[in-house]
N, C-alpha and C positions, 0 to 999 in steps of 0.2 A: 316909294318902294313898290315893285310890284308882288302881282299877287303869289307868286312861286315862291319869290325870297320871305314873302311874312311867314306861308305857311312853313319854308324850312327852318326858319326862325324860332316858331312856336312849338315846332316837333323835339329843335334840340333842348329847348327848356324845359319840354316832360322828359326827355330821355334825362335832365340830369337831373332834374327833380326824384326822378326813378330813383338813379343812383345814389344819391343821397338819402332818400330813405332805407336803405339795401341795410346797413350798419343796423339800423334802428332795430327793421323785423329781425333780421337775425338776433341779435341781444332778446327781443320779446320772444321771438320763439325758445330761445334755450329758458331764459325763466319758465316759459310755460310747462315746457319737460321737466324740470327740476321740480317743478310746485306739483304737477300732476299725473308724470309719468314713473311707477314707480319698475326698479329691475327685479326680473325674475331670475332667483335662482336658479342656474345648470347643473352645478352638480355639488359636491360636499367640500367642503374648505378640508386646503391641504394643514395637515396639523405637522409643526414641527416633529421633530427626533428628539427621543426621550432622552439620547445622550448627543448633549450637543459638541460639537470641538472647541466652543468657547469655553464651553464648562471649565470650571475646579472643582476637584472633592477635598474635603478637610477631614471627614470623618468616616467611620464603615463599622460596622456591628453586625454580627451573624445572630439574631432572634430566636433562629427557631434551624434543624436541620435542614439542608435544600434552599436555605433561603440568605442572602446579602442585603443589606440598608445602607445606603449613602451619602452623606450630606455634601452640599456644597452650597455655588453661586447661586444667587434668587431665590433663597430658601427651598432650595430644591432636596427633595428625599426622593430617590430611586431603590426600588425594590427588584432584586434580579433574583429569580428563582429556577430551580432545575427543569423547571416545562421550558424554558427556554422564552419566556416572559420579562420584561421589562417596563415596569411600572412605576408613573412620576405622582408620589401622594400628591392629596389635597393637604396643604400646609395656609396656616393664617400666618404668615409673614414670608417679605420678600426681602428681608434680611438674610445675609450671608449666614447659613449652619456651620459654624467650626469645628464641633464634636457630636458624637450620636453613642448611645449607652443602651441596652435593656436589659431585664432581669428573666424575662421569657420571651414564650410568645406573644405574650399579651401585650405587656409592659414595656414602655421606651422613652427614655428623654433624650430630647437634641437642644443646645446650645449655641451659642452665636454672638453675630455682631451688636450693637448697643444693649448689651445684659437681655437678649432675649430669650428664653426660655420655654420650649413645649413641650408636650407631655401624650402620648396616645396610653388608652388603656382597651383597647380592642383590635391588639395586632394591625397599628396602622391604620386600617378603618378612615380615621378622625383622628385631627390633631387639635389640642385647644393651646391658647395661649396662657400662661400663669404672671396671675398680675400680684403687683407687689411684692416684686425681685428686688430686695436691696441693690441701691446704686450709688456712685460715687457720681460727685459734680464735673469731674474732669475728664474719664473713658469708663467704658461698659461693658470693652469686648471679652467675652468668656471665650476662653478657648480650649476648654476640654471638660468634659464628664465623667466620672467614672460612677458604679453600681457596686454594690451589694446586695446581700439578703436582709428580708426583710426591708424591705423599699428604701434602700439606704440610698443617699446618691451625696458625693460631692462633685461639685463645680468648679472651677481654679480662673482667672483670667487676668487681664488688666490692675492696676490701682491697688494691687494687694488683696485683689478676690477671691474670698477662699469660701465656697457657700456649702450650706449644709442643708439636706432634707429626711425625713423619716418618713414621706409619706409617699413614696412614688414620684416625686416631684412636684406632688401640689403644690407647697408652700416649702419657703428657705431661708435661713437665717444666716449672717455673715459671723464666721469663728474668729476674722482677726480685724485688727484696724485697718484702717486704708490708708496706703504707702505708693510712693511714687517708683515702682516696681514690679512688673508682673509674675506671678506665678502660673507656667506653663505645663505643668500637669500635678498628679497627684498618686497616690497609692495608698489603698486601704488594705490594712491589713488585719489582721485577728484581733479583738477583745479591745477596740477602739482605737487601735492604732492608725495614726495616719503620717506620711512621709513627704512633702511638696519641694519639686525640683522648678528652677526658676529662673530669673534674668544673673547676670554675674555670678557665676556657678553656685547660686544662696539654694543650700537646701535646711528645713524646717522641719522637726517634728512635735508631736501630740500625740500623749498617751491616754487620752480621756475624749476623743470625739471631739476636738476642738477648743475645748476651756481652757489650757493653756497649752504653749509652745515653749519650744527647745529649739537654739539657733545648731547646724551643727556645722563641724569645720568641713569645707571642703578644698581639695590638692587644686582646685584651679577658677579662672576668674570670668573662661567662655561661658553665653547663657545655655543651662539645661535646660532642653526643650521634650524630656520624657524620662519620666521611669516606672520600673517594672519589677515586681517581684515573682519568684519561681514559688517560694512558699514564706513562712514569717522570718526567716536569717538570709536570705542570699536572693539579693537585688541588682538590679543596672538601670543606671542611669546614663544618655546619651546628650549630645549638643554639637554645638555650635564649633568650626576646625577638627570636629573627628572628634570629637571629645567620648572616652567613654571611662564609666567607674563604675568599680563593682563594691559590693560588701556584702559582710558573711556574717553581720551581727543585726542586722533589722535596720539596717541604717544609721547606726553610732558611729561608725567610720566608715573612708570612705579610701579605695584606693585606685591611681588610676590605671588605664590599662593601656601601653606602647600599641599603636595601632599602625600600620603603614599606609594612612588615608588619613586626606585632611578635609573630605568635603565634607559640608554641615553634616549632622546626624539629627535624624527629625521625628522617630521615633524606634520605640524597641519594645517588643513583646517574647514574651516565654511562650514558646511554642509546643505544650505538655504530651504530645501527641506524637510531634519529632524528636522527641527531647535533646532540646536546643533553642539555644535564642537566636534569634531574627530580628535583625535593625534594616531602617533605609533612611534614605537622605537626599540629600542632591547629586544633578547631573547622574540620575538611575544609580544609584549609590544601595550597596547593598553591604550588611557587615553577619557574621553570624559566630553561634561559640559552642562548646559543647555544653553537655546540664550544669558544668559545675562553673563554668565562666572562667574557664582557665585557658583556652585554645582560639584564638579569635581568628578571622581569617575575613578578609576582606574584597570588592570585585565588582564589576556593576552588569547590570540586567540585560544589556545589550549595547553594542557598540555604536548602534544605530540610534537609539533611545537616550537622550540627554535627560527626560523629564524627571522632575521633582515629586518627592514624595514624600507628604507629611503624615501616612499611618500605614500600618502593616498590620495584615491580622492574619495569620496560619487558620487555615479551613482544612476540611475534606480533602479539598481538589488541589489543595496547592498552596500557596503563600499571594494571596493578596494586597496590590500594592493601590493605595488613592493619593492622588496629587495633581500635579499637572493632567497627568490621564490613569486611568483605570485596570487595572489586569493582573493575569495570575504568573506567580512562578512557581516553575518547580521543584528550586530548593537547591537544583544543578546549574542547566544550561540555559533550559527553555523559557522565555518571558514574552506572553502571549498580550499586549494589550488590546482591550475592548474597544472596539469601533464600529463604523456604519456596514463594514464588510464582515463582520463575527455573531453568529448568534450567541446569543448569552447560552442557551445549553450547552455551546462545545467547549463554555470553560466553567459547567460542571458537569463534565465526563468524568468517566473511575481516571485516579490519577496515571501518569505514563500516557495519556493520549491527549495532551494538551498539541495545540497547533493539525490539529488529523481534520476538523470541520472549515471550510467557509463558503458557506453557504447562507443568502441573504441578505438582510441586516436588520437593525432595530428600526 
């Protein structure tokens, strides 16, 4: 071999020597960065939108004047207020909120997935969790709250849940046995009355706060998924296929009401202010009647709007709907849903100017 060809020889075998190490450093270089180099912060993490499009609402309660509460998905509570703010509490659970109730400003319980249960006493503030909620071994889900005076509350859900508190919410006792059945809402009424509308048109009453029940008859067999009293004789109850019934005696009878709409109905509130009731439902399903529930009339919130709405609560500003998505109506025409493009102040502007702001977003 001469001496040109060994030295060519010996040069390609550091060159692949080289290369073969190449793989090596680079792997020990990136550990070395991992282990010792650490990133510096540029600037401030983008924080989600306090109302997401994934979101559901199940629940809504007005506190305090100027001000909206909203339960939904992730244990989520939003606070929308007339500054034009939108604010997502500090909640201990990421359980679904199905209902939200409070007796003031201070005072609020929300409700939920596997019998969970919270409680603020400082206008939101902080919320705690309440332990030792009676539960059944089979489902838990609580799906509505309602309030009174004097820290009353019932809770209605899954399993034949019917819970009862005196103190704010701190602590709750169950008023019936557990049945393979849900009861989907409740109505309290004057001097311990209570009314519970349900799966398979079952409505239930008690005249003593729970200690005993009255099955009573109802005209049909879809589940009622709400009802509502104007004062202690004249109630509605809504459901499932359009379903709606009224009574004029505290709930001993019950009759129903020809409606020309079959989409579910998913709740119904007396609207003391309009004086008139106000339903909604699916597919933007809207129903409403005059004070004495004799005039029904029926329509949906926009043509464009299919979405679903499991509560309605008449405000200030307009008729509030939570479901699929969020927003106000005006009772007429206009149905304003809240999104990334609406400040929350332009939908509590003096009423008649719904839809006049967009400007922004949350």
């Amino acid at each position: 071999m001469k001496d040109g060809e060994g030295a060519r020889t010996a040069g390609e075998r550091l060159v692949k020597l080289i290369l073969s190490m190449v793989p090596w450093l680079i792997i020990g270089g990136l550990l070395w960065a991992g282990l010792f180099i650490k990133p510096a912060s540029t600037g401030s993490a983008v924080q989600p939108p306090v109302l997401e499009k994934r979101d559901y609402y199940y629940g809504i309660t007005s506190p305090a004047a100027g001000q909206v509460w909203v339960t939904g998905s992730g244990g989520k509570i939003i606070r929308l207020d007339s500054s034009g703010q939108a604010e997502r509490m500090r909640t201990p659970t990421g359980k679904t909120l199905q209902g939200i109730a409070s007796w003031d400003g201070q005072h609020a319980v929300a409700v939920g997935n596997d019998g969970v249960i919270i409680v603020s006493a400082d206008a939101g503030a902080s919320w705690s969790l309440v332990d030792n909620v009676p539960r059944s071994e089979v489902a838990n889900k609580l799906l509505r709250v309602r309030v009174a005076e004097d820290g009353v509350a019932v809770a209605v859900g899954e399993m034949g849940m019917a819970l009862l508190s005196r103190d704010y919410g701190k602590t709750w006792k169950n008023m019936r046995a557990e049945e393979d059945a849900a009861w989907n809402d409740v109505a309290i009424l004057p001097e311990g009355r209570l009314v519970l509308a349900g799966e398979f048109g079952r409505l239930a009453a008690s005249q003593d706060w729970g200690a005993t029940w009255s099955d009573l008859a109802s005209p049909v067999e879809s589940s009622l998924m709400a009802v509502s009293f104007r004062d202690a004789a004249l109630g509605v109850a809504v459901g499932l296929e359009g379903v709606v019934l009224v009574t004029r005696d505290g709930g001993q009878q019950w009759q129903k009401v020809e409606l020309d709409a079959h989409d579910h109905l998913l709740d119904i509130a007396w609207d003391a202010a309009g004086g008139r009731w106000i339903g909604c439902g699916n597919l933007g399903r809207w129903v409403r009647a005059d004070a004495d529930a004799n005039l029904w009339q029926a329509g949906r919130l926009d043509a464009r709007d299919m979405s679903w709405h499991t509560r309605v609560l008449p405000g200030e500003q307009g008729i509030w709907f939570a479901g699929g998505n969020l927003g106000l109506w005006d009772g007429e025409s206009r149905w304003q849903p809240l999104g990334d493009a609406y400040q929350v102040s332009a939908l509590f502007s003096p009423p008649g100017s719904l839809n006049t702001q967009r400007k922004g977003s949350l």
